[in-house]
VMD Tcl script that builds the backbone (N, CA, C; Angstrom):
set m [mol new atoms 273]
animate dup $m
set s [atomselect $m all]
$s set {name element resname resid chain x y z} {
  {N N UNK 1 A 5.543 55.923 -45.838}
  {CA C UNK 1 A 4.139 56.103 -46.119}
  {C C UNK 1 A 3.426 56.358 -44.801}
  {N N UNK 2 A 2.905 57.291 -44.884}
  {CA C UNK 2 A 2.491 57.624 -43.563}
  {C C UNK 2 A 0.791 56.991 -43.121}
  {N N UNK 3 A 0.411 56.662 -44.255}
  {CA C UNK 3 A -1.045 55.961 -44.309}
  {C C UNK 3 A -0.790 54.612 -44.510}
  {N N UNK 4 A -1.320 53.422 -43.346}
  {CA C UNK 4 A -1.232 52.395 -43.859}
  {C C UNK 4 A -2.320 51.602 -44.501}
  {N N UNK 5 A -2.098 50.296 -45.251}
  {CA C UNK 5 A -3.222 49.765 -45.852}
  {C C UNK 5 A -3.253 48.686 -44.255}
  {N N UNK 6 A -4.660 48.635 -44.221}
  {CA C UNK 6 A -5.464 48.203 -43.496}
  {C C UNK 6 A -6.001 46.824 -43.673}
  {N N UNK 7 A -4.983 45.671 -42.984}
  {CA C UNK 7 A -5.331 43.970 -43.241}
  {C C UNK 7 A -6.003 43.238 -41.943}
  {N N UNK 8 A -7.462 43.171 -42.237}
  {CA C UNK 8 A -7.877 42.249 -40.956}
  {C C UNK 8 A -8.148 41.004 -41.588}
  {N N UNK 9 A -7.447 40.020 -40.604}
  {CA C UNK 9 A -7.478 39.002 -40.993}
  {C C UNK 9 A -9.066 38.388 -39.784}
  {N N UNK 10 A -9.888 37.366 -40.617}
  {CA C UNK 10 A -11.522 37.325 -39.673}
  {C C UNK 10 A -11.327 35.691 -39.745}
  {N N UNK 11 A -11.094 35.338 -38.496}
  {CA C UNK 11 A -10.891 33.724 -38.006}
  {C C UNK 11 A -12.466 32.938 -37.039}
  {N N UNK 12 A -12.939 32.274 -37.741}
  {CA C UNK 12 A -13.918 31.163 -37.096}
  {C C UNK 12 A -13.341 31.263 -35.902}
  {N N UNK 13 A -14.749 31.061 -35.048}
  {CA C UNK 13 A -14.473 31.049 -33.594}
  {C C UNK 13 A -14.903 29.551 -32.900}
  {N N UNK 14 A -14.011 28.781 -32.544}
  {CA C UNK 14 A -14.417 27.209 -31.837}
  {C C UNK 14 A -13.675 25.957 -32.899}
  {N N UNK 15 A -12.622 26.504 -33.696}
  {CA C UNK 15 A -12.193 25.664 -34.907}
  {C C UNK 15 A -10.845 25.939 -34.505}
  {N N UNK 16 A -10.132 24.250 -34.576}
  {CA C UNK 16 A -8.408 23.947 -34.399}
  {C C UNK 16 A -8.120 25.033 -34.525}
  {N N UNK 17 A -6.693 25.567 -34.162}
  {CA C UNK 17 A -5.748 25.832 -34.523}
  {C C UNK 17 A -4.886 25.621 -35.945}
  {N N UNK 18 A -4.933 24.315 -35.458}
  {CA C UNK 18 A -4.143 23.592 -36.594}
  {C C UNK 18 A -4.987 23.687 -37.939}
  {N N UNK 19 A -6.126 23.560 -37.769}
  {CA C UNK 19 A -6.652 23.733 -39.183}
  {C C UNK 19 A -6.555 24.836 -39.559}
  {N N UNK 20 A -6.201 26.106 -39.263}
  {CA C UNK 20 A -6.070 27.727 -39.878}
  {C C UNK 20 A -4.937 27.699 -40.153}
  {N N UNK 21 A -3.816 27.242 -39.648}
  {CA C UNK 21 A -2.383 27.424 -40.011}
  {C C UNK 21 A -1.877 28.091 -41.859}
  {N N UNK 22 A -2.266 26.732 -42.341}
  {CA C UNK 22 A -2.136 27.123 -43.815}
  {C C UNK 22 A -2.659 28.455 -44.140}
  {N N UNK 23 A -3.948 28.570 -43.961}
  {CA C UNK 23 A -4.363 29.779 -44.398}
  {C C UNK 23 A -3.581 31.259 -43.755}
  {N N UNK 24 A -3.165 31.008 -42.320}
  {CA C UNK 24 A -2.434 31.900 -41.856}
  {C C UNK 24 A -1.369 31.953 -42.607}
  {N N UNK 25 A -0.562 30.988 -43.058}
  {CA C UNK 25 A 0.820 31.077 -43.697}
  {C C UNK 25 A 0.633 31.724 -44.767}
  {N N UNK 26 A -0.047 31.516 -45.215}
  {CA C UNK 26 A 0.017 32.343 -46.938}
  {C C UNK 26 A -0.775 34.204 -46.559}
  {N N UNK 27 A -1.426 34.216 -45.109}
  {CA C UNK 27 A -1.787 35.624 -45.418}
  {C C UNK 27 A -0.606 36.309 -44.852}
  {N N UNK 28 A 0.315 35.754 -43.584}
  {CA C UNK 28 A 1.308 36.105 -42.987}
  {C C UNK 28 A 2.880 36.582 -44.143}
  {N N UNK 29 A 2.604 35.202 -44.851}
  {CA C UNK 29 A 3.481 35.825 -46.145}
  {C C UNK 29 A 3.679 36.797 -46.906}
  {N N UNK 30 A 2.276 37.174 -47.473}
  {CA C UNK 30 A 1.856 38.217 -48.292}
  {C C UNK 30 A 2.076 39.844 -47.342}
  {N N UNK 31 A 1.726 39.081 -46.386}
  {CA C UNK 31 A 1.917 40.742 -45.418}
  {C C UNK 31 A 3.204 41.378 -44.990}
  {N N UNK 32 A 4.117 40.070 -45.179}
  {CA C UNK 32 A 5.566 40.149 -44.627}
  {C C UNK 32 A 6.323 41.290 -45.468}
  {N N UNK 33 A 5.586 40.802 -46.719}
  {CA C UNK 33 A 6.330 41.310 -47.786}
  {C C UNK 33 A 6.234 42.923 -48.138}
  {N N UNK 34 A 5.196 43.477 -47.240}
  {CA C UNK 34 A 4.821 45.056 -47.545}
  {C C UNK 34 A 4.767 45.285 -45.794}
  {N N UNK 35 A 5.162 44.679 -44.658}
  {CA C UNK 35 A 5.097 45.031 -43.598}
  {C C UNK 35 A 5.113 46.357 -43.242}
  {N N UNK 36 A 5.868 47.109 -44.087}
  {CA C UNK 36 A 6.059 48.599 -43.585}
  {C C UNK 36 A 5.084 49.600 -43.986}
  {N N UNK 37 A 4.434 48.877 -44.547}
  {CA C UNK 37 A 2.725 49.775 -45.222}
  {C C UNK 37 A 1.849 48.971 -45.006}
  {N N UNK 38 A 1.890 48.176 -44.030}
  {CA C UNK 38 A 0.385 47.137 -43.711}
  {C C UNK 38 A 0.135 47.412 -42.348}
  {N N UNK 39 A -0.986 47.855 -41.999}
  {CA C UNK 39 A -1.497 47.858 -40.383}
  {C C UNK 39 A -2.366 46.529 -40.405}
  {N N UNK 40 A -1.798 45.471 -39.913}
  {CA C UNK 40 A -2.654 44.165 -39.678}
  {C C UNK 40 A -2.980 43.899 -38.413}
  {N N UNK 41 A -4.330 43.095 -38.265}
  {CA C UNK 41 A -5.315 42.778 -37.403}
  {C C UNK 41 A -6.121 41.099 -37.217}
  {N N UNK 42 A -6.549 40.514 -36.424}
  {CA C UNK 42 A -7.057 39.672 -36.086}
  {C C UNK 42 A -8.600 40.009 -36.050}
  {N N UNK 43 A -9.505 39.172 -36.145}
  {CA C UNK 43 A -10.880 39.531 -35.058}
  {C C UNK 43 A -11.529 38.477 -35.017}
  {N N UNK 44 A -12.495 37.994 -35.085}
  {CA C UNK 44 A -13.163 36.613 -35.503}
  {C C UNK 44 A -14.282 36.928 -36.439}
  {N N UNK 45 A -14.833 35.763 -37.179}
  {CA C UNK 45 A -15.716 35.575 -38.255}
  {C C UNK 45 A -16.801 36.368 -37.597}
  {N N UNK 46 A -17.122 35.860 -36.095}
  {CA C UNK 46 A -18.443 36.406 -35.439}
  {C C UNK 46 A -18.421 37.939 -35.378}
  {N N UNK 47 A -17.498 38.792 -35.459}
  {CA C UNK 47 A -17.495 40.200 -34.875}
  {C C UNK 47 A -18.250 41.165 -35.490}
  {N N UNK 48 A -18.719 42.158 -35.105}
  {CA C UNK 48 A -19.680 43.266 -36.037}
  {C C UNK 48 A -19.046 43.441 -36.957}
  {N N UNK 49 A -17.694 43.496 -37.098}
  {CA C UNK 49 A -16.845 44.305 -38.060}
  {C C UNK 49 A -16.853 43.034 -39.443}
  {N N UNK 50 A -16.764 41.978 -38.554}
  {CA C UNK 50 A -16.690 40.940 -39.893}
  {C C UNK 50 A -18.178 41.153 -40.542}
  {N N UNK 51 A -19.474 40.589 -39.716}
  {CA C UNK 51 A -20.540 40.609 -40.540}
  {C C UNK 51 A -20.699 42.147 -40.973}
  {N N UNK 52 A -20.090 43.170 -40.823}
  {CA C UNK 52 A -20.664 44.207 -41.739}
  {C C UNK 52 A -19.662 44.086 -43.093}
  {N N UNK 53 A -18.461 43.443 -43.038}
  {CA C UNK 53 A -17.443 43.081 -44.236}
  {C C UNK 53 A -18.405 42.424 -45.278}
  {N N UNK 54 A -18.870 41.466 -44.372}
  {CA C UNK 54 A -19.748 40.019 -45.365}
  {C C UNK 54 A -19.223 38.703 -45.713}
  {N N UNK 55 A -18.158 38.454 -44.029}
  {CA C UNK 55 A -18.080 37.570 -43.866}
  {C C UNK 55 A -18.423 36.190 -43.285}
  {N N UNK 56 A -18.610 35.344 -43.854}
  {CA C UNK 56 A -19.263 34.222 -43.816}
  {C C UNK 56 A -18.604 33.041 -43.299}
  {N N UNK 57 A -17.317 32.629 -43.657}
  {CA C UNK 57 A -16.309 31.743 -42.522}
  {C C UNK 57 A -15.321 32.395 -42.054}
  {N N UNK 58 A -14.514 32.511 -42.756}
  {CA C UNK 58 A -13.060 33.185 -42.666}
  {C C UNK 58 A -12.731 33.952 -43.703}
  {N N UNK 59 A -12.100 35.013 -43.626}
  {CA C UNK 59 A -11.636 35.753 -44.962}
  {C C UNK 59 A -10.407 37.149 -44.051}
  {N N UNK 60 A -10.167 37.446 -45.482}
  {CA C UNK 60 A -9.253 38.666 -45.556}
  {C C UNK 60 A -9.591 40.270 -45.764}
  {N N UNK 61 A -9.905 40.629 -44.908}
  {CA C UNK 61 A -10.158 42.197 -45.799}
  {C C UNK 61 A -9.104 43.528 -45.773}
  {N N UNK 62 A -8.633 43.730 -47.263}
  {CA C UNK 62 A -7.781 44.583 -47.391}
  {C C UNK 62 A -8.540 45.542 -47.715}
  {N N UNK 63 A -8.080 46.756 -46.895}
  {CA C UNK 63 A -8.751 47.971 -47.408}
  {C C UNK 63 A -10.573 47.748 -47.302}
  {N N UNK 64 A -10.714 48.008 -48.118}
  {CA C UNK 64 A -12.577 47.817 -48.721}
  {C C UNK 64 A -12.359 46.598 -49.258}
  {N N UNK 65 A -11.564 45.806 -49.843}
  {CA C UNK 65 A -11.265 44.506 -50.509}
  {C C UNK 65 A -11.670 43.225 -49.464}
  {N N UNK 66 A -12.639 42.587 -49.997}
  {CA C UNK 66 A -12.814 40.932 -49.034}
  {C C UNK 66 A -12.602 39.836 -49.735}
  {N N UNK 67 A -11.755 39.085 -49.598}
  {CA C UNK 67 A -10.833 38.021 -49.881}
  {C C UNK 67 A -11.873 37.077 -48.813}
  {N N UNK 68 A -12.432 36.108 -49.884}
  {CA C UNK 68 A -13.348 34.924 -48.888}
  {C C UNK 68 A -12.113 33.537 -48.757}
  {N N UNK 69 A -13.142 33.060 -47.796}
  {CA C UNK 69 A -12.095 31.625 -47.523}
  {C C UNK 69 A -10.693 31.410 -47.502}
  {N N UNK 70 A -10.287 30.918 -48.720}
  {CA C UNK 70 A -9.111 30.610 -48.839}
  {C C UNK 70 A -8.195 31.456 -49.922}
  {N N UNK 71 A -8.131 32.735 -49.871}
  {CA C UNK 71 A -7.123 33.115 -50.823}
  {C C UNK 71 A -6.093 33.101 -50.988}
  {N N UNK 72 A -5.360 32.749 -52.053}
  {CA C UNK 72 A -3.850 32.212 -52.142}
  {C C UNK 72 A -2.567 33.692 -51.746}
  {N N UNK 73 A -1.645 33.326 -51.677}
  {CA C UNK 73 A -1.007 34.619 -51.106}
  {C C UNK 73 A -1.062 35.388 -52.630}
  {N N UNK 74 A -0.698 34.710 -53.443}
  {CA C UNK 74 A -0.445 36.315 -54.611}
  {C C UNK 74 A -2.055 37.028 -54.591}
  {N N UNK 75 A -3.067 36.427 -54.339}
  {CA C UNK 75 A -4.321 37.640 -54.476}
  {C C UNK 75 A -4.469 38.247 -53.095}
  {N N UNK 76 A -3.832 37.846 -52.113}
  {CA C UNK 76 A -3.584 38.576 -50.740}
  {C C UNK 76 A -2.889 39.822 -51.241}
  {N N UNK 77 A -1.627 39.755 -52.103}
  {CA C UNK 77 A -0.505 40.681 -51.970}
  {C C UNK 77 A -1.102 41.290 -52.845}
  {N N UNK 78 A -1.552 41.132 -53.945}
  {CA C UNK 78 A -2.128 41.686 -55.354}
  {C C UNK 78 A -3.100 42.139 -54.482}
  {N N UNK 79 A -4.373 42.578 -53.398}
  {CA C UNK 79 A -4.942 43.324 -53.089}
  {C C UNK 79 A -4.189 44.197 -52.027}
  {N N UNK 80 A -3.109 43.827 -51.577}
  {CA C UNK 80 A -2.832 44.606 -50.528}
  {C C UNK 80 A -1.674 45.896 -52.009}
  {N N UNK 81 A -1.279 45.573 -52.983}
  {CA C UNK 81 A -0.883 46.205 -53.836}
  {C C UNK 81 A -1.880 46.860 -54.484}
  {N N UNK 82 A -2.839 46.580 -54.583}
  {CA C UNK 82 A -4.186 47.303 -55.301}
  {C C UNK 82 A -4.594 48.183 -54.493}
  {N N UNK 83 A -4.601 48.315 -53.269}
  {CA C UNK 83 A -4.827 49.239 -51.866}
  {C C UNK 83 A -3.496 50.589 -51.937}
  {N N UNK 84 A -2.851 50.020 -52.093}
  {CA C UNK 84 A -1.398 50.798 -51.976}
  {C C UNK 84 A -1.969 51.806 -53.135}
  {N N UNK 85 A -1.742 51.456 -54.130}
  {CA C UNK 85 A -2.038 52.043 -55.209}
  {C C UNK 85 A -3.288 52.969 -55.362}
  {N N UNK 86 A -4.392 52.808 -54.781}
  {CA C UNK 86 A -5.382 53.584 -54.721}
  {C C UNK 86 A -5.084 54.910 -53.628}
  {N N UNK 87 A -4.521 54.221 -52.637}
  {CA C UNK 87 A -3.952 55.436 -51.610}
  {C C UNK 87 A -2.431 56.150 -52.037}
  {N N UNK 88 A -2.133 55.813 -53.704}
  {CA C UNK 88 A -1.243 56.841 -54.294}
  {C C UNK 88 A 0.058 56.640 -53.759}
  {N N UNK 89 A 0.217 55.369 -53.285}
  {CA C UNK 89 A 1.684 54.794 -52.797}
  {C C UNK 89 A 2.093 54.155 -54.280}
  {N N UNK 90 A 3.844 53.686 -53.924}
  {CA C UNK 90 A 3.711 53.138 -54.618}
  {C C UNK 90 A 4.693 51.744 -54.518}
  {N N UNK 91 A 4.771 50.270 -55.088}
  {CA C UNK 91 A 5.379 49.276 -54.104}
  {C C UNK 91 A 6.861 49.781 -54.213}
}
mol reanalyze $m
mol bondsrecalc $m
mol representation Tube
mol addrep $m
């Protein structure tokens, strides 16, 4: 696939480590699983890119898709599959 789907992951800025973990694990999972069609990213909650998303603590944005707070990995993968699919891939 020569187009990838597009995962920024948007992390609070001044908050543990340890307290994001979980949430990292389940988005790290979901991404593992389509690695070869996912262009993934970091940035923080504060960044232009997050507040123009419409993020508010932490979240996920696949594609045009924003995943708030805490989304579990199957609605991580189920949007990063809903992305695929709109860009005419297929899993």
């Amino acid at each position: 696939m020569s187009r990838k789907v597009k995962v920024t992951v948007f992390l609070p800025v001044g908050v543990c480590g340890c307290s994001q973990s979980s949430f990292l694990s389940r988005v790290y999972e979901a991404v593992r699983r389509h690695w070869d069609v996912v262009e993934y990213r970091e940035s923080t909650a504060e960044s232009d890119e997050a507040k123009a998303a419409g993020v508010s603590y932490r979240g996920v944005l696949v594609g045009t898709h924003l995943l708030q707070s805490n989304p579990t990995t199957d609605m991580i993968e189920a949007a990063i599959v809903e992305q695929m699919a709109e860009m005419g891939a297929t899993v």
